[in-house]
MOPAC internal coordinates of N, CA, C and O (Angstrom, degrees):
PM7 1SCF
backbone

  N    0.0000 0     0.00 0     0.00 0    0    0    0
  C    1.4485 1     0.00 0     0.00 0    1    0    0
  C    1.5198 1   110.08 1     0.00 0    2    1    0
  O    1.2310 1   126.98 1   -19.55 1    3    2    1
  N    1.3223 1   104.18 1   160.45 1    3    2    1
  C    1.6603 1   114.40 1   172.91 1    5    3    2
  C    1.7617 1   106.65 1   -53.27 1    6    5    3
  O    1.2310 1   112.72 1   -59.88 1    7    6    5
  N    1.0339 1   131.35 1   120.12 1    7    6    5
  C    1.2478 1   128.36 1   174.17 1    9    7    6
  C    1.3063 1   101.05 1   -85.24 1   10    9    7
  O    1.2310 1   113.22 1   121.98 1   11   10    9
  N    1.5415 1   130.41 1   -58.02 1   11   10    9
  C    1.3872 1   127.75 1  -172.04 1   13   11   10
  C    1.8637 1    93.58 1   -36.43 1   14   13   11
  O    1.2310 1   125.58 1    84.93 1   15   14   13
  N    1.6978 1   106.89 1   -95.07 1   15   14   13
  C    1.1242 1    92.68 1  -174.81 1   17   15   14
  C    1.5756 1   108.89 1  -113.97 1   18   17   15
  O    1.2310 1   128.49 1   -53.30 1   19   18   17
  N    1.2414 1   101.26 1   126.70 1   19   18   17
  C    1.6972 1   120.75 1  -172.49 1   21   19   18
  C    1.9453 1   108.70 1   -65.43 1   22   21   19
  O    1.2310 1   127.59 1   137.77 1   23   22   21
  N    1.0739 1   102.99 1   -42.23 1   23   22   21
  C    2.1633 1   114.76 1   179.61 1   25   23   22
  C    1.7208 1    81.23 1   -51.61 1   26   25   23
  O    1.2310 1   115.59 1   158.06 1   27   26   25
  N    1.1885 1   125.97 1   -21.94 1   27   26   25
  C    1.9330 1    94.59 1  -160.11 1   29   27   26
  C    1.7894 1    89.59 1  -129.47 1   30   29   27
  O    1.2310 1   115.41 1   -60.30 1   31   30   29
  N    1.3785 1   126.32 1   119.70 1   31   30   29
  C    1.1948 1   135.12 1  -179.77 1   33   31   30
  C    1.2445 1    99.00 1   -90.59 1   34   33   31
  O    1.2310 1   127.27 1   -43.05 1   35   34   33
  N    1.4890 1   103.62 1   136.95 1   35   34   33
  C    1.5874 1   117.24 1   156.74 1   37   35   34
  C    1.5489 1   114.47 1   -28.84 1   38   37   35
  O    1.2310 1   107.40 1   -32.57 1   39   38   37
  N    1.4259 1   141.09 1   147.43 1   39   38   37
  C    1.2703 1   153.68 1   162.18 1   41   39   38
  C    2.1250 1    89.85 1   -55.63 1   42   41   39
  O    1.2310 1   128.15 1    95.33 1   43   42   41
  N    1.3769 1   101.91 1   -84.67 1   43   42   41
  C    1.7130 1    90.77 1  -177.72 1   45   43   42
  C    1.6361 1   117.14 1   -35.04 1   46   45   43
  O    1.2310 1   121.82 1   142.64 1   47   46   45
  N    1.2667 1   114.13 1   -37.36 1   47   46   45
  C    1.6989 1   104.24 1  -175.23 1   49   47   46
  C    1.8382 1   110.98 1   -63.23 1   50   49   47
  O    1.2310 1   129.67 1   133.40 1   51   50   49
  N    1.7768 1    98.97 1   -46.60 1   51   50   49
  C    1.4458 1    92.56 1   175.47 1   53   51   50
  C    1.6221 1   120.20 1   -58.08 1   54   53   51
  O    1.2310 1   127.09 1   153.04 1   55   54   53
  N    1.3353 1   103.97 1   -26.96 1   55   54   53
  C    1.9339 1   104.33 1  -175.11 1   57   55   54
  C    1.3327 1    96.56 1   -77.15 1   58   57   55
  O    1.2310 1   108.10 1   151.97 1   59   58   57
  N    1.2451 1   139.84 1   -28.03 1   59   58   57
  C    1.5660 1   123.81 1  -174.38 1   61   59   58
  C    1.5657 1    85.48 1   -77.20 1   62   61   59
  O    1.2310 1   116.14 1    85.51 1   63   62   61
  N    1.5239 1   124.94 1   -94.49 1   63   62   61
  C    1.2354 1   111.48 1  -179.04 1   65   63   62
  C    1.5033 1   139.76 1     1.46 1   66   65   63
  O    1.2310 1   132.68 1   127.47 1   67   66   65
  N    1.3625 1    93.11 1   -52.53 1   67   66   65
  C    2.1522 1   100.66 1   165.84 1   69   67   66
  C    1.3794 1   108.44 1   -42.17 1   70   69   67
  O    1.2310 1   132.07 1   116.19 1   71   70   69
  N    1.8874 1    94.29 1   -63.81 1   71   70   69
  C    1.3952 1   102.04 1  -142.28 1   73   71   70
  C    1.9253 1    91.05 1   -66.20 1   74   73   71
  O    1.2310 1   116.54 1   164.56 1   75   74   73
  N    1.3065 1   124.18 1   -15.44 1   75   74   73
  C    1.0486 1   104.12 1  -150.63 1   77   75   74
  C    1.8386 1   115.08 1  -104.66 1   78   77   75
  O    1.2310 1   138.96 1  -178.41 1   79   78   77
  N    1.8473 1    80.85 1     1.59 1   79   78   77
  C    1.5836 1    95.51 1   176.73 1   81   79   78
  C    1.4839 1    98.04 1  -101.86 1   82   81   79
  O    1.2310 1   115.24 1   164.47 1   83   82   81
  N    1.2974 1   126.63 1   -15.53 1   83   82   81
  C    1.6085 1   125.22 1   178.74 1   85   83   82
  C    1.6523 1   105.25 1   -80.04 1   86   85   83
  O    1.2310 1   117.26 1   142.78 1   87   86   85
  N    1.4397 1   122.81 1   -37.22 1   87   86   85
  C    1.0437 1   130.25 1   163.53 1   89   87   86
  C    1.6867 1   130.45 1   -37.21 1   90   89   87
  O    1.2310 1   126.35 1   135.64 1   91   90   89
  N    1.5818 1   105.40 1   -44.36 1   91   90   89
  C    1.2327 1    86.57 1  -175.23 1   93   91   90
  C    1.8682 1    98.36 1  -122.04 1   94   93   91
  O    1.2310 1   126.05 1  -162.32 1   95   94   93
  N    1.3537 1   105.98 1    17.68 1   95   94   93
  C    1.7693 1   118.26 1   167.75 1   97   95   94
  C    1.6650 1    98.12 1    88.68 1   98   97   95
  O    1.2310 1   135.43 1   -27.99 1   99   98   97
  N    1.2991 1    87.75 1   152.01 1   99   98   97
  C    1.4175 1   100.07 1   175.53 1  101   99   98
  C    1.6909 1   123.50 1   -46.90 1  102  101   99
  O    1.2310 1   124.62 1   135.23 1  103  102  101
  N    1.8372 1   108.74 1   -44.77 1  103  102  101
  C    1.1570 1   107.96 1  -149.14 1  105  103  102
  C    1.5321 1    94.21 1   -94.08 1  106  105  103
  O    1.2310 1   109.77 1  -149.69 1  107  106  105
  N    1.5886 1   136.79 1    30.31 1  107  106  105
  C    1.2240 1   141.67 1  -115.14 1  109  107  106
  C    1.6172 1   113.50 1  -148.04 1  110  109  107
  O    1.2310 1   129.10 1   132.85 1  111  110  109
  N    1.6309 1   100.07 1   -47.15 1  111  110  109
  C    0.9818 1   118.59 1   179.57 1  113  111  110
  C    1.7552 1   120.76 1  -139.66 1  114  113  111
  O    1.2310 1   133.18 1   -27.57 1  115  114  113
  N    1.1683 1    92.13 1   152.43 1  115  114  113
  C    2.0015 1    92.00 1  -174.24 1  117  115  114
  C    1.4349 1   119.72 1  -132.67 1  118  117  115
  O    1.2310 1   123.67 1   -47.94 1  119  118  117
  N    1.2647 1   110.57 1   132.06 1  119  118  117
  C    2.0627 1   102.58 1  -168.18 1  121  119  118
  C    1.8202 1    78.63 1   -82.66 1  122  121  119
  O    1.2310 1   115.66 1   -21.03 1  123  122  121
  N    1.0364 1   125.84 1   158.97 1  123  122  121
  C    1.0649 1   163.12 1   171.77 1  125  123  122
  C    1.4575 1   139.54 1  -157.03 1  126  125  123
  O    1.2310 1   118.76 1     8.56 1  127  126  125
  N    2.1232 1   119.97 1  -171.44 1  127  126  125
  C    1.5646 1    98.02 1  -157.99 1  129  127  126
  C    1.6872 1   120.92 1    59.10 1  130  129  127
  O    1.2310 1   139.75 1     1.88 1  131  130  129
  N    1.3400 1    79.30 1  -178.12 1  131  130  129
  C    1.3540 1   103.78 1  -171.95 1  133  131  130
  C    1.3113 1   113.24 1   -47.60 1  134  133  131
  O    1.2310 1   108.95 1   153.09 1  135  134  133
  N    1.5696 1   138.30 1   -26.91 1  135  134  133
  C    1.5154 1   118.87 1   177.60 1  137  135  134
  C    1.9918 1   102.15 1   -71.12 1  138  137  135
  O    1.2310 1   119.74 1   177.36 1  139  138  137
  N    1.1518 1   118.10 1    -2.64 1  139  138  137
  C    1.3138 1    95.35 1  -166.33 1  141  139  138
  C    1.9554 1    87.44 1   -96.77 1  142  141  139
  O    1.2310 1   122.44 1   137.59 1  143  142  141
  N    1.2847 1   112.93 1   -42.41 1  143  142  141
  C    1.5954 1   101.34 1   171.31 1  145  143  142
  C    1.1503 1   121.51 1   -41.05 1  146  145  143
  O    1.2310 1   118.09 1   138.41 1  147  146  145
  N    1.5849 1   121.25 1   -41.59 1  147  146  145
  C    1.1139 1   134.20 1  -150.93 1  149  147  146
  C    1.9387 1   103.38 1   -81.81 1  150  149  147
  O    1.2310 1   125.38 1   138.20 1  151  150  149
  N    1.6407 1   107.27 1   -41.80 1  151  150  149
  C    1.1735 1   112.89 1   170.08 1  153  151  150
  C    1.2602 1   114.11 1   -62.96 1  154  153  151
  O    1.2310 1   116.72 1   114.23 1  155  154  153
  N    1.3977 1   123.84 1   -65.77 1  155  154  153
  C    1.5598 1   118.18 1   160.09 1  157  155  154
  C    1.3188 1   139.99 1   -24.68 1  158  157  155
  O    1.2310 1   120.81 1   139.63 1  159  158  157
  N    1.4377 1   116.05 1   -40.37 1  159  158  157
  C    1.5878 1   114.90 1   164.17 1  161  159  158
  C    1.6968 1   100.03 1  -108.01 1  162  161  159
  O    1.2310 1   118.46 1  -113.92 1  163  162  161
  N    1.5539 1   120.54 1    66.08 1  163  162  161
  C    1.2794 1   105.28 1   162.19 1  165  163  162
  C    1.2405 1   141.78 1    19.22 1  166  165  163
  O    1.2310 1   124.31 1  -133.36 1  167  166  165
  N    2.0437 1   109.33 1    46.64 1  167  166  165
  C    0.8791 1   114.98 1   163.00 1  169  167  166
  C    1.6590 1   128.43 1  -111.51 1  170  169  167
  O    1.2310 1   116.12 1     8.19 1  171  170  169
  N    1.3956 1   124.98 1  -171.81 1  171  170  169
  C    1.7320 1   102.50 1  -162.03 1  173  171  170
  C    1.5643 1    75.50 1   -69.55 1  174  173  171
  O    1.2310 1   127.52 1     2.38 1  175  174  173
  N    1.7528 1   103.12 1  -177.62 1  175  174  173
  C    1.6647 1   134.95 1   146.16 1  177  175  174
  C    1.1096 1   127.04 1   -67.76 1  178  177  175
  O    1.2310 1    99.34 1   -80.47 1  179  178  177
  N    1.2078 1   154.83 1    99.53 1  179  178  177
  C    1.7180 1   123.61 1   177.71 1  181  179  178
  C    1.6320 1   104.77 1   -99.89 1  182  181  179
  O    1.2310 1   122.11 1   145.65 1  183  182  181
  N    1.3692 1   113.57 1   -34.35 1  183  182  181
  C    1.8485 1   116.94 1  -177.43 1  185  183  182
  C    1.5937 1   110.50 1  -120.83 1  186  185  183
  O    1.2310 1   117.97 1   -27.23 1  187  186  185
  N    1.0750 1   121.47 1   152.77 1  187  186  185
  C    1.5893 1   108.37 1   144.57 1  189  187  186
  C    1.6369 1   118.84 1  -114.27 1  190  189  187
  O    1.2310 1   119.53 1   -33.29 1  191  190  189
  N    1.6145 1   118.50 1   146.71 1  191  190  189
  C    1.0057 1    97.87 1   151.63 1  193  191  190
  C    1.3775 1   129.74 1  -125.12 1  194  193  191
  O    1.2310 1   115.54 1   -25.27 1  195  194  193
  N    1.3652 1   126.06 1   154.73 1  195  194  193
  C    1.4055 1   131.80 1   164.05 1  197  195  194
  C    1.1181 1   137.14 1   -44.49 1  198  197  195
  O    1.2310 1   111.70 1   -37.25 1  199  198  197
  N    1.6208 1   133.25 1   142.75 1  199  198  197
  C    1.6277 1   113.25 1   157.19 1  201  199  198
  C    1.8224 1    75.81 1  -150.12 1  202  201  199
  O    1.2310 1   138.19 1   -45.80 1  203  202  201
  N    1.8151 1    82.35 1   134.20 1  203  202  201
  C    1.6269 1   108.90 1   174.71 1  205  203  202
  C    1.4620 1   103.67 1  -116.61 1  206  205  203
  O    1.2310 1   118.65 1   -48.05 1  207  206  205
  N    1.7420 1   120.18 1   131.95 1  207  206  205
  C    0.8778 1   120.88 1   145.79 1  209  207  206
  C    2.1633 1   140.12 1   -67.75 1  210  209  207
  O    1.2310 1   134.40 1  -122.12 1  211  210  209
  N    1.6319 1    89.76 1    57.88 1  211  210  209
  C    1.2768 1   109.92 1  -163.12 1  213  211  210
  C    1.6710 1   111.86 1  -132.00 1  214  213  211
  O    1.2310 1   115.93 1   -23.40 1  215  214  213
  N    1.1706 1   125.33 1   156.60 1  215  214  213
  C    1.7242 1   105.98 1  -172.91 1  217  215  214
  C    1.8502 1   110.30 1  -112.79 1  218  217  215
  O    1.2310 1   118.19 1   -53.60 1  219  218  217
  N    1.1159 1   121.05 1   126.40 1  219  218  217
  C    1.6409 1   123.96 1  -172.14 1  221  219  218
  C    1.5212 1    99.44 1    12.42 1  222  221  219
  O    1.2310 1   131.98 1   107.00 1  223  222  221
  N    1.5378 1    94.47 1   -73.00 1  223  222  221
  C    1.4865 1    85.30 1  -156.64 1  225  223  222
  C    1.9177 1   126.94 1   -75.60 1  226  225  223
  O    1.2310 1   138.11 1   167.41 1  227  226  225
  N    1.5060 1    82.50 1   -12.59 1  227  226  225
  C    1.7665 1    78.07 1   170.98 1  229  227  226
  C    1.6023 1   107.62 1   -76.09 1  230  229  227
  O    1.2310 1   115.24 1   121.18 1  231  230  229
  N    1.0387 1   126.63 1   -58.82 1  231  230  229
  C    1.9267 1   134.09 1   163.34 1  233  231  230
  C    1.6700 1    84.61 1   -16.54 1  234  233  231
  O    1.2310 1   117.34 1    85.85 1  235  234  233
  N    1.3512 1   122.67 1   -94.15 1  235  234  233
  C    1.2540 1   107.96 1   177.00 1  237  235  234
  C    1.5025 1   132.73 1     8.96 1  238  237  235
  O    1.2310 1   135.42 1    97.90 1  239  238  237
  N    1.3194 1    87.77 1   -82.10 1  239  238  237
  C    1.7195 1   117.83 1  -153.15 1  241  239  238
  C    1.8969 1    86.84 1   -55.56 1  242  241  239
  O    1.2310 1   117.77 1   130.39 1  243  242  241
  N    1.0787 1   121.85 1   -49.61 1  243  242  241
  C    1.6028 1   118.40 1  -160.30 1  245  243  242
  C    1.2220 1    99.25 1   -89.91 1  246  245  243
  O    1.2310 1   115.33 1   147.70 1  247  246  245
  N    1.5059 1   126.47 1   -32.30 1  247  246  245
  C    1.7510 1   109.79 1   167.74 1  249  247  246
  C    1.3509 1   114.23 1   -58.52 1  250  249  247
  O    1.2310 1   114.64 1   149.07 1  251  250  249
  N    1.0213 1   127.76 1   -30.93 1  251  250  249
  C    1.7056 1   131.76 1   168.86 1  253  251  250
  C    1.1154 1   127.30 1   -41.16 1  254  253  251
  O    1.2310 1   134.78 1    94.69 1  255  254  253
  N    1.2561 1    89.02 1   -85.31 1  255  254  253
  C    2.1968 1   110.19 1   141.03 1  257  255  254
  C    1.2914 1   124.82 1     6.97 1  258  257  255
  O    1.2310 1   125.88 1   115.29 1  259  258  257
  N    1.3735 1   106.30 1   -64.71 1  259  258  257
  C    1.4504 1   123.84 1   172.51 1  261  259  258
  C    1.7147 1   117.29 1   -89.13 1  262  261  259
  O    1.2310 1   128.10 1   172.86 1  263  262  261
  N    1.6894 1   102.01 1    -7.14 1  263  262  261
  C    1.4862 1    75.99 1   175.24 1  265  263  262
  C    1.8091 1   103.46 1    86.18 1  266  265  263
  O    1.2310 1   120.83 1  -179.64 1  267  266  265
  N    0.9787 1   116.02 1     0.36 1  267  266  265
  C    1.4717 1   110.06 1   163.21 1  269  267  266
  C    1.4389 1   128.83 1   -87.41 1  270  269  267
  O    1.2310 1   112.14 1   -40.18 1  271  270  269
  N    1.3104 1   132.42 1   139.82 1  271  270  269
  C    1.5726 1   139.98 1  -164.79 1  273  271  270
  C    1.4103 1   101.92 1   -72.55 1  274  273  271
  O    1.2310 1   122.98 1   -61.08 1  275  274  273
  N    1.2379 1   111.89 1   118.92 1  275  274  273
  C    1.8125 1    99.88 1   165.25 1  277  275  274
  C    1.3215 1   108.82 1  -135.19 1  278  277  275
  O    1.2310 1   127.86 1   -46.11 1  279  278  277
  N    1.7539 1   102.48 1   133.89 1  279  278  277
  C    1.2706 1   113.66 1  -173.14 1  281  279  278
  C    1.3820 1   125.81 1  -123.82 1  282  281  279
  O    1.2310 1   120.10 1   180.00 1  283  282  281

């Protein structure tokens, strides 16, 4: 994320984000944690995190797919 200012994400952070919430479907995956508190009491963003209804290795299998790094 933008560290200077975190409220305004990089253009590339939102396109990974797209691709990566289109990836596993809307009804599929959920940003959660602290960016959703953080949106809720109008504070900046600094991380997001994920929760997929998917198991290690399937998350896997489709980050691959795409060619994404997972570490």
């Amino acid at each position: 994320m933008n560290k200077e200012n975190p409220q305004n994400m990089m253009w590339p952070e939102i396109k990974i984000l797209k691709k990566i919430l289109i990836l596993f479907g809307e009804n599929n995956i959920f940003i959660v944690g602290g960016a959703v508190r953080n949106l809720v009491s109008k504070k900046p963003v600094e991380d997001i995190d994920l929760a997929v209804k998917f198991n290690t290795e399937q998350v896997k299998a489709k980050l691959k797919k795409k060619k994404y790094k997972i570490y």
